[in-house]
N, C-alpha and C positions, 0 to 999 in steps of 0.2 A: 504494500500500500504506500501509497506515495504521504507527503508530510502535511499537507492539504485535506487528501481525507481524513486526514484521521484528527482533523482539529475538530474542535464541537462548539456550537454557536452556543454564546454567555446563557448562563442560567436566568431567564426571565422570570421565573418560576416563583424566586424568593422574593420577599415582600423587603428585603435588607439587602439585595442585590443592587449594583449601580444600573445595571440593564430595567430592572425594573423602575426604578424613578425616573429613568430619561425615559421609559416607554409612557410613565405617566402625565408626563412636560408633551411629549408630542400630545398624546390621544387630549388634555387640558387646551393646547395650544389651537387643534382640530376646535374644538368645541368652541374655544373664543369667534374664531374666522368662522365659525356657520352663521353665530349667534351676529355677528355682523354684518355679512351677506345676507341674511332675513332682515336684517334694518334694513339696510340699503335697497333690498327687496324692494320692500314696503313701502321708503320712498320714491323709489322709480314710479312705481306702482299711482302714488297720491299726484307727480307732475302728472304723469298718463288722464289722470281723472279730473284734475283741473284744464290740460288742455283740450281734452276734449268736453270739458264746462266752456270753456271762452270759444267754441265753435271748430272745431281745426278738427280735421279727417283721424284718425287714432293712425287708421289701417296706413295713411300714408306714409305719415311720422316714421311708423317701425319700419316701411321701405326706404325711406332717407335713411334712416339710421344704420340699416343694412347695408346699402350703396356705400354709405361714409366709411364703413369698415374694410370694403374693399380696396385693391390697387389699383391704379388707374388704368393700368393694361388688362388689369382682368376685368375692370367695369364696360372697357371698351371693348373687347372680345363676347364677355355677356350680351352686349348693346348690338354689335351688328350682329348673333345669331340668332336673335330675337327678331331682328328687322327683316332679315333673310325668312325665316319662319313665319315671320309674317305676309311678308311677300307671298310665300309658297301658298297660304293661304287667301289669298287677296283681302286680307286685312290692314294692307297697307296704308298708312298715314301720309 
């Protein structure tokens, strides 16, 4: 057997183990970043509800938003396959 197998991964087991208190700091730290990304959630969630109080389309917003994330070559690649597909179907603009 080579010196690799035959190492054995820290005892997480023991509650006085160092592997166990860092497992605890992760899975503590997971739990903070959820309990935050559910606020921020939530806020997203309340702009959503007020702009579409002051009138503005929801459904478009999130395709701006999507577009915004892209690259401009991949927006523009997307943009003439659509146009093209549109053609095909004479739903051209």
């Amino acid at each position: 057997m080579s010196a690799a197998s035959t190492q054995r991964a820290p005892d997480v087991s023991s509650s006085e183990g160092v592997a166990a208190d860092e497992l605890k700091q992760f899975i503590e730290r997971i739990e903070r970043l959820n309990e935050e990304a559910d606020a921020i959630k939530g806020d997203i969630k309340e702009v959503f509800a007020e702009l579409k109080g002051r009138g503005f389309d929801v459904k478009a917003v999130r395709s701006i938003l999507r577009i915004r994330k892209q690259d401009h070559s991949e927006r523009q690649e997307q943009e003439a396959i659509l146009e093209l597909y549109l053609q095909a179907l004479g739903m051209a603009v």
